[in-house]
TORKOL-4160 file (C-alpha; in steps of 0.2 Angstrom, whole numbers, padded with zeros to 4 digits, m for minus):
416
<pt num="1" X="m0028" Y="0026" Z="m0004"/>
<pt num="2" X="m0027" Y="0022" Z="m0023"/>
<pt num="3" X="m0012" Y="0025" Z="m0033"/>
<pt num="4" X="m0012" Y="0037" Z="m0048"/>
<pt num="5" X="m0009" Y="0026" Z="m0063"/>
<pt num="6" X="0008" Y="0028" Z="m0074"/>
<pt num="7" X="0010" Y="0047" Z="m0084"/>
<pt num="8" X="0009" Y="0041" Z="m0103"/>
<pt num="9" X="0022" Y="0048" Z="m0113"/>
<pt num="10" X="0012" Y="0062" Z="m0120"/>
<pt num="11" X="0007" Y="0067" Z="m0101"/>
<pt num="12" X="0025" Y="0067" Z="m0099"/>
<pt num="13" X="0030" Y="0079" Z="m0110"/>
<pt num="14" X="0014" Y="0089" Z="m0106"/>
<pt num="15" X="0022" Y="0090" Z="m0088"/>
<pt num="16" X="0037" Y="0096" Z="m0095"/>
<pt num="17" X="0030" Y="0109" Z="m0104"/>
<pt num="18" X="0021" Y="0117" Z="m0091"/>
<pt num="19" X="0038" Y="0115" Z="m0080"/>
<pt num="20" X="0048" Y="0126" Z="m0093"/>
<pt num="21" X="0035" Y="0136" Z="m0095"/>
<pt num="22" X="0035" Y="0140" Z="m0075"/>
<pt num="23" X="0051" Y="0144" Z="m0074"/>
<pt num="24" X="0051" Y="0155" Z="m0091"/>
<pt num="25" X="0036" Y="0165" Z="m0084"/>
<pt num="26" X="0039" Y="0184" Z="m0082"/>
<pt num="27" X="0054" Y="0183" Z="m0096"/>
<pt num="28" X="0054" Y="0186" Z="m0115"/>
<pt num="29" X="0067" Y="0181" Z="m0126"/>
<pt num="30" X="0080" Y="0194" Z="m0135"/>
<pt num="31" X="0071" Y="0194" Z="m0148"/>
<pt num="32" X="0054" Y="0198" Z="m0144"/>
<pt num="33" X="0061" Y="0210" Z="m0131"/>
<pt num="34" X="0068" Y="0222" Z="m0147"/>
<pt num="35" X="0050" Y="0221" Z="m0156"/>
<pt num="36" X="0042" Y="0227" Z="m0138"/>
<pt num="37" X="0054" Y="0239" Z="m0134"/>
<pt num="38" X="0060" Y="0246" Z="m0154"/>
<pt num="39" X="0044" Y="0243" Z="m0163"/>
<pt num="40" X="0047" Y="0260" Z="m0172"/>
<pt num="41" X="0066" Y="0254" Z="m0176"/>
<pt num="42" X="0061" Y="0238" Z="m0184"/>
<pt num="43" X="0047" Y="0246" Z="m0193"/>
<pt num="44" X="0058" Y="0260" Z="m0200"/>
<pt num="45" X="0072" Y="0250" Z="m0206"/>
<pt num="46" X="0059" Y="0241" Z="m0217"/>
<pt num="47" X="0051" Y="0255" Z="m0222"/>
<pt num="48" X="0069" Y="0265" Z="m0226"/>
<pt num="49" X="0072" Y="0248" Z="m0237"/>
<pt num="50" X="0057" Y="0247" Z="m0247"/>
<pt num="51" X="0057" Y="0267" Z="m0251"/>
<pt num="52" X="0074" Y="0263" Z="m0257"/>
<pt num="53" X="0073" Y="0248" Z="m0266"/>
<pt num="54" X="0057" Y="0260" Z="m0274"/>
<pt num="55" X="0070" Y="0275" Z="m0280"/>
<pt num="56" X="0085" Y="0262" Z="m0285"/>
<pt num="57" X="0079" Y="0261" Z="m0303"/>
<pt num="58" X="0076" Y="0280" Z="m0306"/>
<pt num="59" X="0096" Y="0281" Z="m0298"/>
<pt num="60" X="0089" Y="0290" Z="m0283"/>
<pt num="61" X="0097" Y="0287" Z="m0268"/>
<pt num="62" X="0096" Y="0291" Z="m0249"/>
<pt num="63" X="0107" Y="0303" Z="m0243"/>
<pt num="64" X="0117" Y="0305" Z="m0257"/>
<pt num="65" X="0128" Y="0317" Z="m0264"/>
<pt num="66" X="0120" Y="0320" Z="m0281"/>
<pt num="67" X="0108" Y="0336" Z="m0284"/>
<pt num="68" X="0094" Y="0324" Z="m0285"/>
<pt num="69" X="0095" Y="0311" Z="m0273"/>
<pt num="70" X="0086" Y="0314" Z="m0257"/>
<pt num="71" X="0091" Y="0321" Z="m0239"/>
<pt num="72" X="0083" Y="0313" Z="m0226"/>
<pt num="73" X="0079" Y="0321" Z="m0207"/>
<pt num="74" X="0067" Y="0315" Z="m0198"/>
<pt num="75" X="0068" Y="0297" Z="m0195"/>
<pt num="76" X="0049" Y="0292" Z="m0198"/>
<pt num="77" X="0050" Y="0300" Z="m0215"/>
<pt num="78" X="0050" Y="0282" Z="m0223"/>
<pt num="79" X="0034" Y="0275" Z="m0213"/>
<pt num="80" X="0025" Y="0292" Z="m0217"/>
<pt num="81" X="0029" Y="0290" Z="m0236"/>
<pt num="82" X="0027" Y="0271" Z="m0237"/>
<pt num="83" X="0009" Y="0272" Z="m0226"/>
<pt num="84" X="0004" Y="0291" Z="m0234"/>
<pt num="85" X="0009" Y="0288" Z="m0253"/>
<pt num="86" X="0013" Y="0306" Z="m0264"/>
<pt num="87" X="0000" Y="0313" Z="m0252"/>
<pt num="88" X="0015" Y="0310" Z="m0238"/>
<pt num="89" X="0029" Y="0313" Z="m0250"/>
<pt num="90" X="0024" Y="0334" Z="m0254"/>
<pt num="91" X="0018" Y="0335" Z="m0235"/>
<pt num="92" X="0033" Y="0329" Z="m0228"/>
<pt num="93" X="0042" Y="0340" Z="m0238"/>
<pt num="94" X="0032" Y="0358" Z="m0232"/>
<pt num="95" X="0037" Y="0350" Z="m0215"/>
<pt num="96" X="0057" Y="0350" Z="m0220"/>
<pt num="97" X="0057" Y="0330" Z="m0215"/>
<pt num="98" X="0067" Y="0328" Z="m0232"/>
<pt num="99" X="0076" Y="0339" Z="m0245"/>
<pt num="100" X="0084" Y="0336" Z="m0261"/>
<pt num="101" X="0096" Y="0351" Z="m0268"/>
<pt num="102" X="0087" Y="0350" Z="m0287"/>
<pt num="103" X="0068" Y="0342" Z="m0283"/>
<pt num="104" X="0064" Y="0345" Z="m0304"/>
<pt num="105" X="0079" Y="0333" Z="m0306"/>
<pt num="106" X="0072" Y="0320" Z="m0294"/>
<pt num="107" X="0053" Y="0321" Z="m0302"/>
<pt num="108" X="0058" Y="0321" Z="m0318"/>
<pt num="109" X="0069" Y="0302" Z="m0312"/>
<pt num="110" X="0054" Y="0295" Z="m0305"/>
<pt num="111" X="0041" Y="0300" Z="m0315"/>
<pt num="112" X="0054" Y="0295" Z="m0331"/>
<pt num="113" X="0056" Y="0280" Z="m0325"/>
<pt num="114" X="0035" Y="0278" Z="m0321"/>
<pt num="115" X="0038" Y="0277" Z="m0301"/>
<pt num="116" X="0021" Y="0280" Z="m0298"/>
<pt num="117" X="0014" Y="0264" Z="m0309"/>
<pt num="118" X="0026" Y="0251" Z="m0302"/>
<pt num="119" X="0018" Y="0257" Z="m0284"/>
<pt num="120" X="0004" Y="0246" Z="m0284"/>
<pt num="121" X="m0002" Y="0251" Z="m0267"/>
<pt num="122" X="m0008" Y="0268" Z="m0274"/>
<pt num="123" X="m0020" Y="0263" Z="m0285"/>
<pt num="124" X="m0028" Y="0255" Z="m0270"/>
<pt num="125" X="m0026" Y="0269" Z="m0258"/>
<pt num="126" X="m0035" Y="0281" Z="m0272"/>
<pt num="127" X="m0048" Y="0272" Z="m0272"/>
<pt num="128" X="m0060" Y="0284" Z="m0262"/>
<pt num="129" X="m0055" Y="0296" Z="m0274"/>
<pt num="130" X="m0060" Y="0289" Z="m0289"/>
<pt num="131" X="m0074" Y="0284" Z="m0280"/>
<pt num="132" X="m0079" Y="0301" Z="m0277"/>
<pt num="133" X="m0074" Y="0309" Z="m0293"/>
<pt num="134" X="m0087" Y="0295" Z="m0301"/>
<pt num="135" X="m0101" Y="0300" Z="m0291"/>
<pt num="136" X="m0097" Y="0319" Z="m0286"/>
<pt num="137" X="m0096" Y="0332" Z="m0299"/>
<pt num="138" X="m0080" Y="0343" Z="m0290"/>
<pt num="139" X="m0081" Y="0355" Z="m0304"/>
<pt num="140" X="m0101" Y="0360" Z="m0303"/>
<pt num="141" X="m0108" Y="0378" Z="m0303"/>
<pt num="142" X="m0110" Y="0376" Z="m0286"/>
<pt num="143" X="m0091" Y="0372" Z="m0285"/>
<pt num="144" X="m0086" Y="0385" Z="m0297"/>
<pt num="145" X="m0077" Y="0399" Z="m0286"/>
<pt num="146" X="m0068" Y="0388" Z="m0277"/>
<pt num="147" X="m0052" Y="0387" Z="m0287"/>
<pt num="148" X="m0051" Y="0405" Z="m0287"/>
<pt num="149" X="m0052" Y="0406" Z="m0267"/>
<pt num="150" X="m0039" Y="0395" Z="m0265"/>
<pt num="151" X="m0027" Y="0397" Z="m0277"/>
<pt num="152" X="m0028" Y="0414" Z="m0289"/>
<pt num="153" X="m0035" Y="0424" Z="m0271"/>
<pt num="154" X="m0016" Y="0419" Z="m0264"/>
<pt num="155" X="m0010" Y="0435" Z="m0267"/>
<pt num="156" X="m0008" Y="0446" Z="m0282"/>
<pt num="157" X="0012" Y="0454" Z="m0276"/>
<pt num="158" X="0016" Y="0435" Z="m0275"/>
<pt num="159" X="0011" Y="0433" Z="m0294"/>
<pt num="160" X="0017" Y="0451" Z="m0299"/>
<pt num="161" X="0033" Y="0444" Z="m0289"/>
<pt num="162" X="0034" Y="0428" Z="m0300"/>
<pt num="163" X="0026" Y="0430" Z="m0319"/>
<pt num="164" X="0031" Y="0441" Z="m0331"/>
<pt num="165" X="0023" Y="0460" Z="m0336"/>
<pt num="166" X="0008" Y="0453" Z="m0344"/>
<pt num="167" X="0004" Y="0441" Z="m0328"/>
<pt num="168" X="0003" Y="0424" Z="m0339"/>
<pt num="169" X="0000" Y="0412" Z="m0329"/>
<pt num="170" X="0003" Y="0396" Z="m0342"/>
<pt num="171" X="0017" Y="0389" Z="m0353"/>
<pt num="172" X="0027" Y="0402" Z="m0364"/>
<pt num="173" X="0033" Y="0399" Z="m0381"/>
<pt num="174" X="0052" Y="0396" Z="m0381"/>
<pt num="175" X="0052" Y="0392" Z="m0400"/>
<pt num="176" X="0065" Y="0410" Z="m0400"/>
<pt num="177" X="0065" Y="0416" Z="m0384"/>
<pt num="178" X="0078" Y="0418" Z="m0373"/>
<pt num="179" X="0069" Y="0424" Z="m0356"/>
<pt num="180" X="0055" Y="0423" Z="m0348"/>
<pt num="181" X="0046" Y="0441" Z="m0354"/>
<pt num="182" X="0050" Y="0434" Z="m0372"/>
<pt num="183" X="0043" Y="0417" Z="m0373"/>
<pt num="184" X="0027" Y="0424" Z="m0365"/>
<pt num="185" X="0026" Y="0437" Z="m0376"/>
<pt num="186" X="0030" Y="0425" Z="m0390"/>
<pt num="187" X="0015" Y="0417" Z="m0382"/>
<pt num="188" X="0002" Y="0428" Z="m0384"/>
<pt num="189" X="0006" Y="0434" Z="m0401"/>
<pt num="190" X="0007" Y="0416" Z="m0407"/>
<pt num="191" X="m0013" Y="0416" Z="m0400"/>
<pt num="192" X="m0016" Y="0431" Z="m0409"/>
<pt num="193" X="m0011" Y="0425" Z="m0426"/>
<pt num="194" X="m0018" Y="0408" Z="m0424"/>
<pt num="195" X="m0037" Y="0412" Z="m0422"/>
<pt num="196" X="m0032" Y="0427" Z="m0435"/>
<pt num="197" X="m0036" Y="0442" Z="m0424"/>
<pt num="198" X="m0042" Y="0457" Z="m0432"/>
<pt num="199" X="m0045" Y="0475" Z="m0425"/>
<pt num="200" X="m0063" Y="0478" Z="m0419"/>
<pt num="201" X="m0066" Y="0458" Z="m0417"/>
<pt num="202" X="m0076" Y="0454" Z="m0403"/>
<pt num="203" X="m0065" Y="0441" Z="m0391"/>
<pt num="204" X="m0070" Y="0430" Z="m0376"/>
<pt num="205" X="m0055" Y="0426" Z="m0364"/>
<pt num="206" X="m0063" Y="0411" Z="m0356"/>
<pt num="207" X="m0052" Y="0413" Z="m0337"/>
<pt num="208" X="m0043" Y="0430" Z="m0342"/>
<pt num="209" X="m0033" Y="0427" Z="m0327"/>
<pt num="210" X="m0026" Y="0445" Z="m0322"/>
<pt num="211" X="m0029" Y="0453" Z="m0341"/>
<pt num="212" X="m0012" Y="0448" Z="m0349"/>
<pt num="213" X="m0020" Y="0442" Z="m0365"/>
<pt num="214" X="m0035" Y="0454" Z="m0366"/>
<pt num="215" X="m0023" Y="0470" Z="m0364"/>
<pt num="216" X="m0011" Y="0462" Z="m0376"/>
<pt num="217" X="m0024" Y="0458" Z="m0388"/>
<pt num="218" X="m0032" Y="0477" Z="m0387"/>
<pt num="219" X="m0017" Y="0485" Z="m0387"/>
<pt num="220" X="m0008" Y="0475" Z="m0403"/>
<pt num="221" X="m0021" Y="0470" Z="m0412"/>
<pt num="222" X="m0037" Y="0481" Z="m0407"/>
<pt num="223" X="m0047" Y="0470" Z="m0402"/>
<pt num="224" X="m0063" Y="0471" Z="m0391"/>
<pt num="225" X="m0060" Y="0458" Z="m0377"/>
<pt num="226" X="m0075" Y="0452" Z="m0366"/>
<pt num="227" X="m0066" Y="0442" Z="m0348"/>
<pt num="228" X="m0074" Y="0432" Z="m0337"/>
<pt num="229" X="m0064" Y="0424" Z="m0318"/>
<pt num="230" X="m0068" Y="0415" Z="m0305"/>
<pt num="231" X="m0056" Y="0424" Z="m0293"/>
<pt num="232" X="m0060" Y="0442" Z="m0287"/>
<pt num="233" X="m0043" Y="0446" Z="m0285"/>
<pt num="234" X="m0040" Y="0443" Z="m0303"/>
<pt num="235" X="m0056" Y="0451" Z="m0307"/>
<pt num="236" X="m0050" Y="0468" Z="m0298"/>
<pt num="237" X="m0033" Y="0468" Z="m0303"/>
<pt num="238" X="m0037" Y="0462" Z="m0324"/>
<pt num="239" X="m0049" Y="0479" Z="m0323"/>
<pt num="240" X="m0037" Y="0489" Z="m0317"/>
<pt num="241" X="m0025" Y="0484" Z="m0327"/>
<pt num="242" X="m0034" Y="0485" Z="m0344"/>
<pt num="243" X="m0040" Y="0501" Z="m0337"/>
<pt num="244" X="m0043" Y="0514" Z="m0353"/>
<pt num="245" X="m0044" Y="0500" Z="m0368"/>
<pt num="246" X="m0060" Y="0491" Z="m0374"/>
<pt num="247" X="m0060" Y="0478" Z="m0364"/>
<pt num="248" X="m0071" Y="0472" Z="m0351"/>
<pt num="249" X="m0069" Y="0460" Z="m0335"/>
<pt num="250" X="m0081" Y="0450" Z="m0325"/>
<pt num="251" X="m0082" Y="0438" Z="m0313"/>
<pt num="252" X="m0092" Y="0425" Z="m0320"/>
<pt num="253" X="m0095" Y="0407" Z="m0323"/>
<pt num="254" X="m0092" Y="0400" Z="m0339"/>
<pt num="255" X="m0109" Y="0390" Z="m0340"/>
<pt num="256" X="m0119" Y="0408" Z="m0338"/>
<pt num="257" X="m0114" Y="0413" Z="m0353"/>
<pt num="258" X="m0125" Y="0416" Z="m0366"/>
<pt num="259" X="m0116" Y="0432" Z="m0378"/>
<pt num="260" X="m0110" Y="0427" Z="m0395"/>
<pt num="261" X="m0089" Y="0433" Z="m0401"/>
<pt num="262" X="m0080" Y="0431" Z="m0417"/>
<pt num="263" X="m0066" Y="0422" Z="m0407"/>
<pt num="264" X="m0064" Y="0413" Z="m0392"/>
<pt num="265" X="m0050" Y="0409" Z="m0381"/>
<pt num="266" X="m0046" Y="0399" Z="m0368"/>
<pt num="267" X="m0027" Y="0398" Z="m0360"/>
<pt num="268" X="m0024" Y="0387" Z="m0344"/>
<pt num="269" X="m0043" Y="0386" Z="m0339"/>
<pt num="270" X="m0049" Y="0370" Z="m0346"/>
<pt num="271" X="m0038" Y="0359" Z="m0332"/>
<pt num="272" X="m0053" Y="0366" Z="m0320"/>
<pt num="273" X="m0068" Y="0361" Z="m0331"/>
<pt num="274" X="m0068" Y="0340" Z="m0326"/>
<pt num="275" X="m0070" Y="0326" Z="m0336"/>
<pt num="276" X="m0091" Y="0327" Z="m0329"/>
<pt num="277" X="m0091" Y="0344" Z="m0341"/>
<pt num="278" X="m0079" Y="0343" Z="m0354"/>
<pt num="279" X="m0096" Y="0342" Z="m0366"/>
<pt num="280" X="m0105" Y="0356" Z="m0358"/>
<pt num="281" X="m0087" Y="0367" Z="m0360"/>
<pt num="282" X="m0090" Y="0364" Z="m0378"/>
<pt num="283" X="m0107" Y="0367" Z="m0378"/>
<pt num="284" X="m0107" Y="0383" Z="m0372"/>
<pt num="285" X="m0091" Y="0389" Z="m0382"/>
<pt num="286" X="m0101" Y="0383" Z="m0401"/>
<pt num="287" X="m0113" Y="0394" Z="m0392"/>
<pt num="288" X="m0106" Y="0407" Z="m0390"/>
<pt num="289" X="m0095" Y="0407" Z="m0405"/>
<pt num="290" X="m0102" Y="0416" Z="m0424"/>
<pt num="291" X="m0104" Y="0406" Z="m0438"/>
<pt num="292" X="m0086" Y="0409" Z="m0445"/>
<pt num="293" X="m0078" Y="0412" Z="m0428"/>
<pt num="294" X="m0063" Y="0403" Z="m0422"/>
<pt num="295" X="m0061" Y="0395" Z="m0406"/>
<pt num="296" X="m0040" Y="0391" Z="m0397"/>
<pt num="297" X="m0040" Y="0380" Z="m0383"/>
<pt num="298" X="m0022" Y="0381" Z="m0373"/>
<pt num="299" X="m0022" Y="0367" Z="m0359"/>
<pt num="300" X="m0011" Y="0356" Z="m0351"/>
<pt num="301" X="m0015" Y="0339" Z="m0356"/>
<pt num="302" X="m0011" Y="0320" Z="m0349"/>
<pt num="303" X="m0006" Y="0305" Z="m0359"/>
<pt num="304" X="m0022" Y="0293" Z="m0352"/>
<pt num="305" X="m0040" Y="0298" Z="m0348"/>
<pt num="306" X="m0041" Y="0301" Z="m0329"/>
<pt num="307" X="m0055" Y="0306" Z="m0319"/>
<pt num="308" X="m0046" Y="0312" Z="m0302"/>
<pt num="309" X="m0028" Y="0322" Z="m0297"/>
<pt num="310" X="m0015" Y="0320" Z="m0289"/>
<pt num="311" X="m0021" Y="0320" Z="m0271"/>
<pt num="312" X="m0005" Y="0334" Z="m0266"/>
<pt num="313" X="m0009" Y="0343" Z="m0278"/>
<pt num="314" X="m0028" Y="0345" Z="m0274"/>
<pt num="315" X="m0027" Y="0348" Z="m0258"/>
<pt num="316" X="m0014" Y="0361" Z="m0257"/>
<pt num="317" X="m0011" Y="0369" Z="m0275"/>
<pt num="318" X="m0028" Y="0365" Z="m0287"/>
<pt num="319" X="m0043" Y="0359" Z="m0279"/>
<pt num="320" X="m0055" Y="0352" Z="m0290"/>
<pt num="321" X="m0043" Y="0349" Z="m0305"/>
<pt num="322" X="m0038" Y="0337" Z="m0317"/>
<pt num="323" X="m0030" Y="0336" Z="m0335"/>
<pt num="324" X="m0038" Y="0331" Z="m0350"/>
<pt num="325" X="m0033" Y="0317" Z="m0362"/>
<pt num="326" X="m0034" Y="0319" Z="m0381"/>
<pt num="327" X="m0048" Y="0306" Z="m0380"/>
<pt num="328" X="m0058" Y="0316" Z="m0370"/>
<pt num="329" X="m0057" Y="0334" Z="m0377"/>
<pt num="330" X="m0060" Y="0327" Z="m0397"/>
<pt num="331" X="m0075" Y="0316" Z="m0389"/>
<pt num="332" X="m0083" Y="0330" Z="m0380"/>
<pt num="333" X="m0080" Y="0342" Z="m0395"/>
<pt num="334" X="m0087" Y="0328" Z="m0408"/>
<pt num="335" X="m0101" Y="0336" Z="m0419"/>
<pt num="336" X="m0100" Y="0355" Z="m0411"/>
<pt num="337" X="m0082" Y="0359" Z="m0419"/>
<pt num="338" X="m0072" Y="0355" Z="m0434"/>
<pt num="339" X="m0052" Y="0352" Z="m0427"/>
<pt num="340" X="m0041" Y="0365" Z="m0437"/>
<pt num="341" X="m0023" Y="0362" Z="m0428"/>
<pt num="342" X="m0015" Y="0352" Z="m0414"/>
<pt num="343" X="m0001" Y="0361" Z="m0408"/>
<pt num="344" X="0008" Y="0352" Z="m0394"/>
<pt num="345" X="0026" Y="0360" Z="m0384"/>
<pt num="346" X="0023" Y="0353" Z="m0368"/>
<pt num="347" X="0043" Y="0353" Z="m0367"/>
<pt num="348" X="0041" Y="0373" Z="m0366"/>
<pt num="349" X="0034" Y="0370" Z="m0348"/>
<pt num="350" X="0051" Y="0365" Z="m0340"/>
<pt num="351" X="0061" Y="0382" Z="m0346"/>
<pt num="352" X="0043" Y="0392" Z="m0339"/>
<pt num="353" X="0042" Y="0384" Z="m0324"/>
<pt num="354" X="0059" Y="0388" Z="m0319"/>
<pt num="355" X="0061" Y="0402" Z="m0321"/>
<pt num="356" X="0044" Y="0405" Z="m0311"/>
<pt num="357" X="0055" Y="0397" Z="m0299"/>
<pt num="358" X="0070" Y="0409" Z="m0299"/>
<pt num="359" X="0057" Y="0423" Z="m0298"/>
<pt num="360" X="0051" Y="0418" Z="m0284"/>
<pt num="361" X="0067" Y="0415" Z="m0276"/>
<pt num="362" X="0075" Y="0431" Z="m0283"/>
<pt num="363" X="0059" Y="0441" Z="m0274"/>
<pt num="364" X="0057" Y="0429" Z="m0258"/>
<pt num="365" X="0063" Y="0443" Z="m0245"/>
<pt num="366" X="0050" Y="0454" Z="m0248"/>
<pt num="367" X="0037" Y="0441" Z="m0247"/>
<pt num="368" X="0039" Y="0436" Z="m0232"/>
<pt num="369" X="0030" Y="0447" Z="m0224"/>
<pt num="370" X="0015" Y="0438" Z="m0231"/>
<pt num="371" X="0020" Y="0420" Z="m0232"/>
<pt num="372" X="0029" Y="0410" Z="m0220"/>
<pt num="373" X="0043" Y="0395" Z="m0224"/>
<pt num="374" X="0032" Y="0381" Z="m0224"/>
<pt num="375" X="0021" Y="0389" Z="m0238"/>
<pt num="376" X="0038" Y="0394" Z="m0248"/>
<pt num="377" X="0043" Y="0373" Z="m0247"/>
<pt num="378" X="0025" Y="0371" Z="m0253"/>
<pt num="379" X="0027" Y="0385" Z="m0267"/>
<pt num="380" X="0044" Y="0378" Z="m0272"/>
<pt num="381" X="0037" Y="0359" Z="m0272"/>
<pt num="382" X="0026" Y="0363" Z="m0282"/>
<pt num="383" X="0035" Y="0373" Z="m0295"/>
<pt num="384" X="0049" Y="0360" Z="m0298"/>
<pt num="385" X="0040" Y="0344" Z="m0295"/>
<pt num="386" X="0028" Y="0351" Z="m0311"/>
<pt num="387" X="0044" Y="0356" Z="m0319"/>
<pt num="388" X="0052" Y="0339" Z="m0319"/>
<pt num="389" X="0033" Y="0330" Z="m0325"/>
<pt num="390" X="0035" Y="0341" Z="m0340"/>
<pt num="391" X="0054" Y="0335" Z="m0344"/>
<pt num="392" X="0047" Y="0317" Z="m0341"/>
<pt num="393" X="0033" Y="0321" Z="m0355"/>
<pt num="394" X="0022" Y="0316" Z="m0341"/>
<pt num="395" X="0011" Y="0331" Z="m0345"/>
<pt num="396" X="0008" Y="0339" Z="m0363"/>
<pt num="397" X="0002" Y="0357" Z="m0368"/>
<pt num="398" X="m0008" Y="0358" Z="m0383"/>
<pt num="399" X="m0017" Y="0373" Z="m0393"/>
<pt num="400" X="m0029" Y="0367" Z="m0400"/>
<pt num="401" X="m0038" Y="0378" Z="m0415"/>
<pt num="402" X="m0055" Y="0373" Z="m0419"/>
<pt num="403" X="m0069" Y="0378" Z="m0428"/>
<pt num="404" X="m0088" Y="0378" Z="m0432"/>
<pt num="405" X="m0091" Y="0371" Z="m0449"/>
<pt num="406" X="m0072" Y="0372" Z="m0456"/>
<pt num="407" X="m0062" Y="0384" Z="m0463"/>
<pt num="408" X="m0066" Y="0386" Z="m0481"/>
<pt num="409" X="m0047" Y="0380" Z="m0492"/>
<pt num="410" X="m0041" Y="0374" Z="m0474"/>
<pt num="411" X="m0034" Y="0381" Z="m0459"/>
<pt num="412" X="m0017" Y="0392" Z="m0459"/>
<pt num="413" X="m0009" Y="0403" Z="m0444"/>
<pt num="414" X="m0007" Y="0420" Z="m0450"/>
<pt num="415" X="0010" Y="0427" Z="m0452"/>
<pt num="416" X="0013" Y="0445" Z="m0443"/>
C-alpha cells in the first residue's frame, strides 16, 4: 500500500480549521447570538441615537421635562420616524406613539433650526413625489372638488366650533386686536379698504369659504358679492348664511368662469391652485376683472419655489396643495397685472392659529360625538405644527393688491 505523502503547512492549517470548525458547529458566539435573538434591540438603540443626535441642535430632547421636548411610548417610535420621515413623525403621533406637552414649541425648534434641510435622506425619499407633481397635474378641473371632499366637507359644527362669527378660515390681523373675533374682523375690513370697496360694486370672492367676507362686505359696505366653492357644505352653509343680502353662492370651479366684477378677491384659496396653473389663475382673474377693477390676493406663501407638499400634510389635512413662492405668483402675473402692494404679516398666523386651537379644545366634549381621539391628535397636530412653521417664518402671508393697467397717481388703501 502507498504511503500518503507529508501535509504541507498550508494543509496543516487547512486541517485545523475544519477541526475547529467541527467542534464549533451547532454554536454561535455571544455576539451574533444578541443580533439573532434582539435584532429589534440593536436596531432601535441606533435609531433612538440618530433621532437624537437629529433634535440636539434645536435643544429638543427625549423624554425631557421641558414643554417642548418629546415623550416617547412605543418603543419602535425611532425606526418608524428614521425609516417613514415627517410622514412617520404626524402618523405616529395620531397613533399616541409620542407626545410633546407644547408641539408649536417643538416645530417652531426644528423648523428654526432648518431640521428638515440637514435630513438628507428626505430629499431622496420624496423623490416619487416630486416626480409625480412634475408629470401629474394634482390641481386639474378634474381634481378640483377634491379639496373640498376631504377637507372643508369635515364638518361645519367642528368649524362653527373653532372660527370666529364670520367663519374665516385664514390668518387674522392682529395689528390692534386682542382676540380672535377682533383680528378677523380687523381682517376683513382691512380687505375692504384695500381694493376700495364701494356700495353697489360688483365682487367675486374666489373660494368664499362659508360667506364670512361676502356677508361682511354686503352688510358694511353694500356690496354685490358673487362666491364660488369647491365644498358643498360650504356652498349650503355660505347661502344660508348670507341669506336675505345681495349676495350669491355657487359651487363652481374657478376656471369656468367667464362673468366680469369691479373687484376680485381671493383669501386662503391660492394654496390649492399648483404651481401647473398659477398662470391660468391669473388668466382667468384679468378676465374677469373691468378695466379699472382691483384684484387682493391673500395666500400663504413659502420662502423657495416648490412643486410638491408636505407628504403629512397631503395626505391627511390638504390634498393636492402646495404654497407659492414670490417668484412664482409675480412670474405667472407678469404682463396680465400691474403689482400695487405687498403686504406681508405671516407672524399674524401663530396668535390665529392658537387660538383655533383653544377653540377647539374649549368645544371638544361636544365633538366627540362626531370625531374620535385619533382624528383630535390629527386636528391638534396640525393646528400647532402650522403654528410653530409660522413662528419660524417658515411660511409667509401676503395680500397682495394688483391691478390692470395701474392705478392712475399710484395706489393707496383707503382710510375708513
Amino acid at each position: 500500500m502507498a504511503r500518503r505523502a507529508p501535509a504541507t503547512a498550508r494543509e496543516k492549517e487547512r486541517e485545523k480549521a475544519k477541526a475547529k470548525a467541527k467542534r464549533n458547529k451547532g454554536q454561535r458566539t455571544p455576539a451574533a447570538a444578541s443580533r439573532e435573538t434582539h435584532p429589534r434591540v440593536m436596531k432601535s438603540s441606533n435609531a433612538k441615537n440618530l433621532v437624537q443626535h437629529l433634535l440636539a441642535p434645536s435643544d429638543v430632547r427625549l423624554d425631557g421635562d421641558r414643554p417642548w421636548d418629546v415623550q416617547v411610548h412605543h418603543p419602535r417610535f425611532y425606526e418608524r420616524v428614521v425609516s417613514g420621515g415627517s410622514l412617520a413623525l404626524g402618523e405616529s403621533y395620531m397613533d399616541a406613539w409620542w407626545d410633546c406637552e407644547a408641539l408649536d414649541q417643538f416645530f417652531d425648534r426644528i423648523m428654526r433650526d432648518r431640521l428638515d434641510r440637514r435630513v438628507k435622506r428626505h430629499a431622496l425619499r420624496s423623490l416619487p413625489t416630486i416626480l409625480m407633481a412634475r408629470i401629474v397635474n394634482a390641481q386639474a378641473g378634474s381634481r378640483a372638488f377634491t379639496i373640498g371632499k376631504r377637507h372643508y366637507d369635515t364638518g361645519n359644527h367642528l368649524f362653527e366650533a373653532m372660527l370666529d362669527p364670520w367663519l374665516n378660515y385664514s390668518c387674522g390681523y392682529w395689528e390692534d386686536a386682542q382676540t380672535l373675533d377682533e383680528s378677523q374682523e380687523a381682517k376683513l375690513d382691512l380687505i375692504c379698504r384695500k381694493i376700495g370697496l364701494q356700495p353697489g360694486m360688483k365682487v367675486l370672492d374666489v373660494g368664499c369659504g362659508w360667506g364670512g367676507f361676502a356677508k361682511y362686505a354686503a352688510v358694511r359696505y353694500g356690496a354685490a358679492v358673487y362666491g364660488i366653492t369647491v365644498s358643498r357644505e360650504q356652498a349650503h352653509f355660505a347661502t344660508d348664511f348670507c341669506k336675505g343680502l345681495d349676495v350669491h353662492i355657487a359651487l363652481r370651479d374657478y376656471r369656468d368662469l367667464r362673468e366680469t366684477f369691479d373687484r376680485i378677491v381671493s383669501i386662503g384659496m391660492f394654496e390649492h391652485v399648483g404651481y401647473r396653473n398659477y398662470r391660468t389663475f391669473m388668466q382667468v382673474m384679468h378676465r374677469c376683472l373691468a378695466d379699472e377693477g382691483v384684484f387682493l390676493l391673500h395666500t400663504i406663501g413659502g420662502n423657495t419655489s416648490v412643486r410638491s407638499t408636505d407628504p403629512w400634510i397631503r395626505t391627511y389635512i390638504f390634498p393636492n396643495s402646495m404654497l407659492p413662492s414670490a417668484e412664482q405668483i409675480v412670474s405667472a402675473s407678469q404682463g396680465l397685472f400691474v403689482l400695487e402692494d405687498w403686504h406681508s404679516f405671516g407672524s399674524h398666523y401663530d396668535p390665529t392659529l392658537m387660538a383655533w386651537h383653544r377653540n377647539v379644545n374649549r368645544n371638544w366634549e361636544r365633538l366627540r360625538d362626531s370625531y374620535d381621539d385619533r382624528f383630535y391628535r390629527m386636528w391638534t397636530y396640525y393646528l400647532l405644527s402650522c403654528a410653530g412653521s409660522f413662528r419660524s417664518r417658515r411660511n409667509q402671508l401676503w395680500q397682495i393688491v394688483f391691478s390692470k393697467h395701474g392705478i392712475p397717481g399710484g395706489y393707496a388703501c383707503r382710510e375708513r
